[in-house]
C-alpha positions as CSV (number, residue, x, y, z in Angstrom):
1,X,26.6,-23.4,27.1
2,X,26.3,-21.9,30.9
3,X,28.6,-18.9,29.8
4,X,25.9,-18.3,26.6
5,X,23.1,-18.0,28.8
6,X,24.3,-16.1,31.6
7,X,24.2,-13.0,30.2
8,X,20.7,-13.6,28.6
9,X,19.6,-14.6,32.4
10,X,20.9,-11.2,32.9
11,X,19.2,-9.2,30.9
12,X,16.0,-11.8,31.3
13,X,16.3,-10.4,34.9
14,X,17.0,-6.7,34.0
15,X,14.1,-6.9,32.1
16,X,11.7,-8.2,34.6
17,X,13.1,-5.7,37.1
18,X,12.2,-2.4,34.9
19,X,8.1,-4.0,34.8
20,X,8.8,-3.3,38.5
21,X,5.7,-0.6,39.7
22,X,5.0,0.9,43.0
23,X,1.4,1.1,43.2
24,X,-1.3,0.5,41.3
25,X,-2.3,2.4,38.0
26,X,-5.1,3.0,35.6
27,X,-4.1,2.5,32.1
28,X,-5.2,3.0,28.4
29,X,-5.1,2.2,25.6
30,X,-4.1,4.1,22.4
31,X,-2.8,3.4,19.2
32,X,-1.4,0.4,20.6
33,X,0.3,2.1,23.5
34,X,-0.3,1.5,27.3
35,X,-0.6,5.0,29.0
36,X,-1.2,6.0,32.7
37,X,-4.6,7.4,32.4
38,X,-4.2,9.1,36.2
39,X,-1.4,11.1,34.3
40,X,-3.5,12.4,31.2
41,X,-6.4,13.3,33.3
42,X,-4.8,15.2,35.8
43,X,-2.3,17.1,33.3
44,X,-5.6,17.9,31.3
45,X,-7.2,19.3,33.9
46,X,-4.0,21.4,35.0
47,X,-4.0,22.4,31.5
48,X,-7.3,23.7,31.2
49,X,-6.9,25.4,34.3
50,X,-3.9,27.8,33.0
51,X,-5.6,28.3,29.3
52,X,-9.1,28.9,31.1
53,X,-7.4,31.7,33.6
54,X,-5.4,32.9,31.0
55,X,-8.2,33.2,28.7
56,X,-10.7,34.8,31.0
57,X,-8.0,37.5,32.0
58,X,-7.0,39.1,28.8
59,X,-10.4,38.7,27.0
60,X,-10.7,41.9,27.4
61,X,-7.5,43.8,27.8
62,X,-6.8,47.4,29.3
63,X,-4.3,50.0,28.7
64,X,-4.2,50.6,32.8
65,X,-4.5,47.1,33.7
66,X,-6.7,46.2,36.8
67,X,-8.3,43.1,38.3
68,X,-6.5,39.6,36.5
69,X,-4.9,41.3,33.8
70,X,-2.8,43.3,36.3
71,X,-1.9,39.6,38.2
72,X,-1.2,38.1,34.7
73,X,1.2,41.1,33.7
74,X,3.0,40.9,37.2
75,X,3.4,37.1,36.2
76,X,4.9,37.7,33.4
77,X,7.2,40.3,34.4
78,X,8.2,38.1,37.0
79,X,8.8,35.2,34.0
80,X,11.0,37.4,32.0
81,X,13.1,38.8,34.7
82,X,13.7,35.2,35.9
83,X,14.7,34.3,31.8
84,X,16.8,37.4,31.6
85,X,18.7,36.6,34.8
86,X,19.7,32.8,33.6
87,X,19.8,33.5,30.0
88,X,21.2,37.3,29.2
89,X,19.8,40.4,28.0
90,X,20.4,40.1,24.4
91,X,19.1,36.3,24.1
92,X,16.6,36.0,26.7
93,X,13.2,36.9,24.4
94,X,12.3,34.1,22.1
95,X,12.6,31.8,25.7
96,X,10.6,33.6,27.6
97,X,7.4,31.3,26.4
98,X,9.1,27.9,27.3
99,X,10.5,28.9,30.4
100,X,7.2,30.8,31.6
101,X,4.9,27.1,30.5
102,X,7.7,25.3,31.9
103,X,7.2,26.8,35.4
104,X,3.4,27.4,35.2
105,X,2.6,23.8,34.2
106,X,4.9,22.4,37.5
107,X,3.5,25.3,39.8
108,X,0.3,24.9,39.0
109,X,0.3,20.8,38.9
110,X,2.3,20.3,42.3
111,X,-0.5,23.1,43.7
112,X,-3.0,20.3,42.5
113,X,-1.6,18.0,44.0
114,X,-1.9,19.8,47.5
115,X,-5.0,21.5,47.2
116,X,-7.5,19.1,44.8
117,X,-9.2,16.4,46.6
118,X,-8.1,13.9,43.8
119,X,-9.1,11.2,45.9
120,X,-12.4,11.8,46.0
121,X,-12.8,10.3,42.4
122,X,-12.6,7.2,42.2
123,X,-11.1,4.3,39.5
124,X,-10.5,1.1,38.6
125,X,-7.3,1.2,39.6
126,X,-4.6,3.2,41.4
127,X,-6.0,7.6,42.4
128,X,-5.6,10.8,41.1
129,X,-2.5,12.7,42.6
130,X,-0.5,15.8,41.1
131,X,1.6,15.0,36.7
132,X,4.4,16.2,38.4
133,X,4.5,13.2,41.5
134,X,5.0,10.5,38.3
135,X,8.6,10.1,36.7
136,X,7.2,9.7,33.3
137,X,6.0,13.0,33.4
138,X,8.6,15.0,35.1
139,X,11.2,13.1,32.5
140,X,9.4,14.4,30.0
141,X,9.6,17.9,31.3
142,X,13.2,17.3,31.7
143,X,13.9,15.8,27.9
144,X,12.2,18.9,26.9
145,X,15.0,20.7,28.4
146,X,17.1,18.8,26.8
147,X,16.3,19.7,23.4
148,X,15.6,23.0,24.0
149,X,18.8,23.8,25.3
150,X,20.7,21.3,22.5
151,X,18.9,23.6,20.1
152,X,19.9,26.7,21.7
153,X,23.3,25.8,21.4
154,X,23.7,24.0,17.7
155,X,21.5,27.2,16.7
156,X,23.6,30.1,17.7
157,X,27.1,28.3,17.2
158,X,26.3,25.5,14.6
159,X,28.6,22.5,14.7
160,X,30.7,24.7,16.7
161,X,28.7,23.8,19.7
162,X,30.2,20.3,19.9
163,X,33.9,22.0,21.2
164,X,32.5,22.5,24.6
165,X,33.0,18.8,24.9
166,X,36.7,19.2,25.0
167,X,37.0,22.3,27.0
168,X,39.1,22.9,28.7
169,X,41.0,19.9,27.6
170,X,40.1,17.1,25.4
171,X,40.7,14.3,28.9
172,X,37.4,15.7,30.0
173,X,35.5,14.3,27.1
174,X,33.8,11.8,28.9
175,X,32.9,13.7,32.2
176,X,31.4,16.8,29.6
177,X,29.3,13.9,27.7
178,X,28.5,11.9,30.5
179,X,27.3,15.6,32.4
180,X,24.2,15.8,29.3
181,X,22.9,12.7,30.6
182,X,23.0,13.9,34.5
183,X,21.2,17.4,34.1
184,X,17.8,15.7,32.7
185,X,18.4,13.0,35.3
186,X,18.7,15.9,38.5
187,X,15.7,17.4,36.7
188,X,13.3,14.6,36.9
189,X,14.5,13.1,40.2
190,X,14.5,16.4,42.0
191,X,11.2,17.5,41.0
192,X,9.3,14.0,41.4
193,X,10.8,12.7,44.4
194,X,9.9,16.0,46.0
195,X,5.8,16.2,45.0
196,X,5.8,12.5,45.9
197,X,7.3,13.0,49.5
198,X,5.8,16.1,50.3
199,X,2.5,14.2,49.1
200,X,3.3,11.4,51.7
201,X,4.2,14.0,54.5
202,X,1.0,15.3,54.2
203,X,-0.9,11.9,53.8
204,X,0.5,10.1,57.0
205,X,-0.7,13.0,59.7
206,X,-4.2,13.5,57.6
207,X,-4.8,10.0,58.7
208,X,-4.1,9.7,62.1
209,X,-5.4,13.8,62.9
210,X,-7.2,14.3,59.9
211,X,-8.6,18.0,61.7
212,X,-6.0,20.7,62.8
213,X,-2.8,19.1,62.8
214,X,-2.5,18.6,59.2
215,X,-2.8,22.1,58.2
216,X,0.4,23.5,58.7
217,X,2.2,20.3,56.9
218,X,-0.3,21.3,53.7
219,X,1.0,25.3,54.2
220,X,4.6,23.7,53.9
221,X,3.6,21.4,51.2
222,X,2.5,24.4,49.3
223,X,6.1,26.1,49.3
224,X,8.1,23.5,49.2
225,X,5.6,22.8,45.8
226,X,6.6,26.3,44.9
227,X,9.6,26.2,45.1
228,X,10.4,23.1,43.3
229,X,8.8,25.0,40.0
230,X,11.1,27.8,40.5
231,X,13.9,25.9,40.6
232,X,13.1,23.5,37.6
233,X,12.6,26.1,35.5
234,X,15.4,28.3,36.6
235,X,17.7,25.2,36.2
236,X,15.9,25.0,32.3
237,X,16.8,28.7,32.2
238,X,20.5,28.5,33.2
239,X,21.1,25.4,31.3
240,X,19.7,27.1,27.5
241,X,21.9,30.3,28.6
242,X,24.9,28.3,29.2
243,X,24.3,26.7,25.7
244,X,24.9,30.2,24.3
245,X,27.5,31.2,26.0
246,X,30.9,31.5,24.5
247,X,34.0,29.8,25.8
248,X,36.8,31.6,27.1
């Protein structure tokens, strides 16, 4: 009987462990399903704030482009030379789109996170801090990825795409499957345990100097939060590109 419920006390305790939280949080309710409210709100707001910009600087487009539209255009050139690179000449086009979001979404929401006083609205529960600082959403980005770059592959080499597995050599089987499961994983570590720190760096001298001192650490915040979108999305990039690729 002890060797029956031993593994049940296992997974009794596995189970408890993964209701583990750090923090507080605001949830609701919909359709049944719990949801971090912080998360919706926030992404919302980062959401309106790309369609409102983009809106307002194309609403009236120019041949000779001046003002936003010229900003928007120099965006964009730098989004499809940054697909072309990863991806190729002849393939890059249809990804431009999901690469560009990709990257404009995590800019612009680890940005929030450093610039928006969040705190200063209050809830029931937990605060408002940057989509990009909470796992769920960053492994969301990164299953995104996933599919995208699954699709990429199965699209332009059909079932054919499944040989890569046993390149160069079938022995390698497991390490090619078991790499799938580790690129999402980087993705959504890297990208959330980075806003989260960088969040804290800035939070521990804002309290004890919350004047001058402070200000250089949110300057640093603010690349490092730049950076972190260029490399998820150049990551995204090279990942689809390698799905198309043939083998040699």
């Amino acid at each position: 009987m002890d060797i029956v419920q031993s593994p049940i006390s296992t997974l009794n305790h596995i189970y408890e462990i993964s209701g583990v939280e750090v923090g507080q949080h605001f949830y609701w309710q919909i359709g049944g399903f719990q949801v971090h409210a912080q998360v919706l709100i926030t992404s919302w707001v980062v959401i309106a704030v790309l369609s409102g910009s983009a809106t307002i600087a194309v609403r009236d487009p120019q041949t000779i482009p001046t003002g936003g539209q010229n900003f928007v255009e120099y965006i964009l050139e730098f989004l499809r030379d940054l697909t072309r690179t990863q991806i190729g000449e002849e393939e890059y086009g249809p990804w431009v789109s999901f690469i560009g979001t990709m990257f404009l979404f995590i800019f612009v929401s680890n940005w929030s996170g450093a610039l928006l006083p969040w705190g200063i609205i209050k809830l029931p529960h937990g605060e408002l801090a940057a989509p990009t600082n909470d796992i769920n959403t960053t492994v969301a980005l990164a299953s995104l990825t996933s599919v995208a770059y699954f699709y990429a592959g199965l699209a332009k080499k059909g079932l054919g795409y499944f040989g890569k597995y046993i390149q160069p050599t079938p022995i390698l089987l497991p390490i090619n499957i078991l790499e799938d499961f580790t690129k999402p994983l980087s993705l959504s570590f890297r990208l959330s345990g980075n806003i989260l720190a960088d969040e804290l760096v800035v939070a521990v001298p804002v309290s004890l100097v919350p004047s001058v001192v402070p200000i250089p650490v949110m300057f640093l915040g603010l690349f490092t939060s730049g950076i972190q979108a260029l490399i998820f999305a150049t990551l995204a990039a090279a990942y689809i590109g390698e799905s198309m690729e043939g083998h040699h």
